[in-house]
VMD Tcl script that draws the C-alpha trace (Angstrom):
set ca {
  {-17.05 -25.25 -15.69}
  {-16.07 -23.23 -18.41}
  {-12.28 -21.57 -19.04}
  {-13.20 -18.15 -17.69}
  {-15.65 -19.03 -14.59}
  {-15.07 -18.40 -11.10}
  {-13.45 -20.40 -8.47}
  {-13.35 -19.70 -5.14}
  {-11.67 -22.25 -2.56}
  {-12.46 -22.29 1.10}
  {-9.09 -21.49 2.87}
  {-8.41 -23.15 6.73}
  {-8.23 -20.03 8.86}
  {-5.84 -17.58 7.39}
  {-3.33 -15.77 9.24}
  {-3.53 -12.88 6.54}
  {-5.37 -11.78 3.19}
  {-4.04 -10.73 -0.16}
  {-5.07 -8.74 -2.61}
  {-3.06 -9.49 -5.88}
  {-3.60 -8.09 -9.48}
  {-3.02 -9.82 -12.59}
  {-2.70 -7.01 -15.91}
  {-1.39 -6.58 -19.12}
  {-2.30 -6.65 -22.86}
  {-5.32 -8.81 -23.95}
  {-4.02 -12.07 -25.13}
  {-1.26 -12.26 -23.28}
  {-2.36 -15.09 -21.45}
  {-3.29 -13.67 -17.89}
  {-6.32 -15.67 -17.52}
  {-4.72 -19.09 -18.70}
  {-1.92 -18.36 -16.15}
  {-4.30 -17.80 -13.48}
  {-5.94 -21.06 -14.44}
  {-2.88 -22.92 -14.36}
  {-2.15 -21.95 -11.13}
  {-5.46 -21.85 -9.06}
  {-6.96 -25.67 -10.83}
  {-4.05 -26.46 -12.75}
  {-5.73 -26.32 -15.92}
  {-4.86 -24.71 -19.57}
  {-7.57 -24.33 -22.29}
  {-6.94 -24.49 -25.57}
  {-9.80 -22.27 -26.90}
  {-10.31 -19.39 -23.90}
  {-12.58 -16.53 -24.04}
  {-11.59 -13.03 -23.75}
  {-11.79 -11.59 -20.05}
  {-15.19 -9.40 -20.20}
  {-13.94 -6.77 -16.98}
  {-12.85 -8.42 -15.07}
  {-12.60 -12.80 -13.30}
  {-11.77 -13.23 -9.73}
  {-10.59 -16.37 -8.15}
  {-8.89 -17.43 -4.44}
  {-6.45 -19.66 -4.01}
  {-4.75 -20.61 -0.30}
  {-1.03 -20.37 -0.34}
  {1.70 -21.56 2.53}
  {4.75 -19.46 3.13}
  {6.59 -20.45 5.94}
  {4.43 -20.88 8.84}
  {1.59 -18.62 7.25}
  {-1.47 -19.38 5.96}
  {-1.75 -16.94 3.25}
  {-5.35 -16.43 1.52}
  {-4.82 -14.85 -1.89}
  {-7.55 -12.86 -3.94}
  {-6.20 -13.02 -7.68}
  {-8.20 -10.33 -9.71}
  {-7.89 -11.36 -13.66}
  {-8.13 -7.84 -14.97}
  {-9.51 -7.49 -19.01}
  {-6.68 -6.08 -20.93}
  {-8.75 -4.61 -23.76}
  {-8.87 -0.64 -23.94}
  {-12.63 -0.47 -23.88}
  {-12.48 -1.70 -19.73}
  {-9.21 0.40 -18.80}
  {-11.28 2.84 -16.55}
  {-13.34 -0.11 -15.18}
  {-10.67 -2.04 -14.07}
  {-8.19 0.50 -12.70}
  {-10.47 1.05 -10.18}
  {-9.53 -2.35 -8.75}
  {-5.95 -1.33 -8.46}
  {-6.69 0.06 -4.93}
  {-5.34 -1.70 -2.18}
  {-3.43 -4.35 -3.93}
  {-0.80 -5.85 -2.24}
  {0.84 -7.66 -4.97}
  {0.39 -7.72 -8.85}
  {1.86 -9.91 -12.02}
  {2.29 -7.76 -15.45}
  {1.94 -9.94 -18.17}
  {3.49 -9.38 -21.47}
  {3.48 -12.14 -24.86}
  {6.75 -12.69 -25.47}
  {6.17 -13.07 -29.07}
  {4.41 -9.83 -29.38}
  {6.36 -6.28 -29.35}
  {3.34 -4.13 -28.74}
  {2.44 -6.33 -25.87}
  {6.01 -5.40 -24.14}
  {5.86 -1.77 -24.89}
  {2.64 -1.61 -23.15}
  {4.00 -3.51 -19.63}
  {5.93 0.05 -18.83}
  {2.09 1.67 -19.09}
  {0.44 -0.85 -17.33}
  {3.23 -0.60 -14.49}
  {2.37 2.93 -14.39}
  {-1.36 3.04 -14.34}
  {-0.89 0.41 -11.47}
  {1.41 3.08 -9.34}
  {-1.26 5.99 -9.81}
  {-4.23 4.58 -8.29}
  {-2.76 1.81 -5.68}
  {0.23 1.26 -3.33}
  {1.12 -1.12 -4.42}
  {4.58 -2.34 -3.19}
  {5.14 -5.95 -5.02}
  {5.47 -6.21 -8.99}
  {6.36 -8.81 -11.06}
  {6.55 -8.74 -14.63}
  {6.18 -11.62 -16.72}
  {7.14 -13.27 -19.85}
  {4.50 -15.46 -20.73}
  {4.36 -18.27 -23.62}
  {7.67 -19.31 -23.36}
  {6.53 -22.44 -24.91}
  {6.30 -20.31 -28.11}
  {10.11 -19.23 -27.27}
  {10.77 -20.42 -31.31}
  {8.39 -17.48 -32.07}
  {10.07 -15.13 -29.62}
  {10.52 -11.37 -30.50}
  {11.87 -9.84 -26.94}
  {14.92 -11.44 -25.41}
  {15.14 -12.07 -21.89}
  {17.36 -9.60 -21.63}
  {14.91 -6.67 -22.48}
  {12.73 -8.19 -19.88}
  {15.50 -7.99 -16.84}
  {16.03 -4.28 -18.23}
  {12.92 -3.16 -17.77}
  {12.18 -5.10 -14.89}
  {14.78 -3.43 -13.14}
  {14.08 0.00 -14.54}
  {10.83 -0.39 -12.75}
  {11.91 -2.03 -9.59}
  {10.05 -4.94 -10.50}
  {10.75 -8.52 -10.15}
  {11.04 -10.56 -13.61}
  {10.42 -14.27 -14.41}
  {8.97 -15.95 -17.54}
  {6.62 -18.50 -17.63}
  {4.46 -20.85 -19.91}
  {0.59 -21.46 -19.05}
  {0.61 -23.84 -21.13}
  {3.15 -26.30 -20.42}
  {3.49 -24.87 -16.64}
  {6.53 -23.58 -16.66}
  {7.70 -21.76 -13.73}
  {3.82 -20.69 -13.04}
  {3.78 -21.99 -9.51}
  {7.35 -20.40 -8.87}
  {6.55 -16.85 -10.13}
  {2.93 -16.78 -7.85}
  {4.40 -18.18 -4.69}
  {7.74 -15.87 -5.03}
  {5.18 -12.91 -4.93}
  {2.94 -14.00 -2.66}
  {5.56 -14.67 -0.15}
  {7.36 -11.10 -1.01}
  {3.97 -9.22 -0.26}
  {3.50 -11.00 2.79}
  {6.86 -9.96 3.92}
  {6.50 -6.12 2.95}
  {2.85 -6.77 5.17}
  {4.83 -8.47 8.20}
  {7.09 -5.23 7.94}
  {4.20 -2.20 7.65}
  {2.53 -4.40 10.55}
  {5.69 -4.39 12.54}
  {6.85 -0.44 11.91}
  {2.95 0.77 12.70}
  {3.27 -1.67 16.00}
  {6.22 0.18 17.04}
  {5.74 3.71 16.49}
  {2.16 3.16 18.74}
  {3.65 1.39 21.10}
  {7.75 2.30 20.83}
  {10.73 0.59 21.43}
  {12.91 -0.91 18.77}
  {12.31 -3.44 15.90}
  {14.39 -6.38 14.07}
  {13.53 -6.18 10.64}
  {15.81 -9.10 9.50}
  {19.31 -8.08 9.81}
  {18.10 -4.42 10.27}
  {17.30 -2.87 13.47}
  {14.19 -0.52 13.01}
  {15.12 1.77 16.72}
  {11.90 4.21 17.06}
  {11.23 6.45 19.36}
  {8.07 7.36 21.25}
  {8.15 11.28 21.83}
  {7.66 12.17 25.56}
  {4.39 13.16 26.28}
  {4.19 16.54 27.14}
  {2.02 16.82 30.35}
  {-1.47 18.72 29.81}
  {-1.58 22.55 31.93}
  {-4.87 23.49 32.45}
  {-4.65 27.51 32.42}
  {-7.01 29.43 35.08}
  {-7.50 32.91 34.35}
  {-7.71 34.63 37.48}
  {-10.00 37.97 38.12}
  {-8.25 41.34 38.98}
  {-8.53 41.39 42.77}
  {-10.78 43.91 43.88}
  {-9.40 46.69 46.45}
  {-12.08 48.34 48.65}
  {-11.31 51.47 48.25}
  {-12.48 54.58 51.07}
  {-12.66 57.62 49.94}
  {-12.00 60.82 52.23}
  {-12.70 63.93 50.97}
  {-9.93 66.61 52.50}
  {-10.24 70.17 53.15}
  {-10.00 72.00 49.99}
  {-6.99 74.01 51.56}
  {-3.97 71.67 52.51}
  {-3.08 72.37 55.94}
  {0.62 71.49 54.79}
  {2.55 70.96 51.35}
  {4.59 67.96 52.48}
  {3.88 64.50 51.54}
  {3.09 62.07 54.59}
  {4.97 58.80 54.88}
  {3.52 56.65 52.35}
  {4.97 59.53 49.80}
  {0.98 61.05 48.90}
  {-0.13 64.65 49.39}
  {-2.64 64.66 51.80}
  {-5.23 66.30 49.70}
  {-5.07 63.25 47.55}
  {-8.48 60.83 47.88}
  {-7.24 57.68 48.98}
}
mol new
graphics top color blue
foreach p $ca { graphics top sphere $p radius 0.5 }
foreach p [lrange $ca 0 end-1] q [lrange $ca 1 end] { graphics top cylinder $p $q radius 0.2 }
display resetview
């Protein structure tokens, strides 16, 4: 089995499915964290992500059986358009940035954004990788909580290498998308079926709107009069109108 190949693990009957993005700068270590986390494995020498590696690893939150679909995205500008396509429908998604590398932390803000135009994605969580290298470090941790922030993102660093905090930042996302999933569930339950919802401490009250009974309209046809005509003598025997208020050379 080589660095980059696939792995795929057969999950006991999931309660739900998640689609969760891994991007960022080439060499920032995406893959390595992705290996650290799914087989717990770091390799010295990897190869550069050619579009794109997928891999599935079965997570527990709570109760919840949580099957996760991690798509290692390739970094390099050459696959940008390829791989954006795989934004859609993401659930969840880790930016990675190198620590050591300016450029690489410029680019996160990009990378945030490309995410945001082509998915809905709800989740983010940007990363600090190779804090093993933190004696090399060029952008404090403070820079990283800033921009985090700025872009409503969670923020944790890690190291693939050594393990740091790799297990912590995947299973603090995971279980954040499922929540935000439990929640769209919950709201789309209620508004089909109404009645009020306990989101936590919050109290989600909707409203079905009354059904406004259906009123067939029936056109109904001029009724038609048979009508008798008389004609009366051409000289009117009198000039007065009879009771119904009509002369009576009128044809009636």
């Amino acid at each position: 089995m080589t660095c980059n190949s696939f792995f795929r693990e057969t999950p006991a009957s999931p309660n739900n499915i998640i689609k969760l993005v891994v991007i960022g700068d080439s060499g920032a270590g995406k893959s390595q964290l992705v290996s650290r986390f799914v087989r717990d494995q770091f390799c010295e020498e990897p190869e550069a992500t050619v579009g794109l590696d997928f891999a599935v690893k079965t997570v527990k939150v709570g109760d919840k059986v949580i099957r996760v679909q991690i798509w290692d995205l390739a970094g390099k500008n050459m696959f940008r358009n390829l791989t954006s396509s795989y934004y859609r429908e993401a659930a969840a998604a880790l930016v990675v940035y190198d620590i050591t590398k300016v450029r690489s932390f410029e680019n996160a803000s990009r990378w945030i954004k490309d995410l945001r135009s082509y998915s809905g994605c709800d989740v983010t969580m940007l990363v600090g990788n190779k804090l093993d290298l933190r004696h090399q470090r060029s952008i404090p941790s403070a820079e990283g909580i800033k921009l985090a922030k700025e872009q409503g993102a969670m923020f944790i660093e890690t190291s693939a290498k050594d393990s740091t905090h790799v297990r912590k930042a995947f299973h603090r996302l995971v279980e954040q998308a499922s929540d935000t999933l439990a929640k769209k569930k919950q709201l789309e339950y209620g508004v089909e079926n109404g009645g009020g919802l306990q989101h936590g401490s919050d109290a989600l009250n909707v409203t079905r709107p009354k059904e406004v009974p259906q009123v067939t309209v029936v056109q109904q046809q001029p009724k038609k009069e048979n009508y008798t005509f008389r004609r009366v003598a051409q000289t009117c025997l009198t000039n007065t109108k009879d009771a119904c208020g009509r002369m009576p050379c009128c044809f009636y």
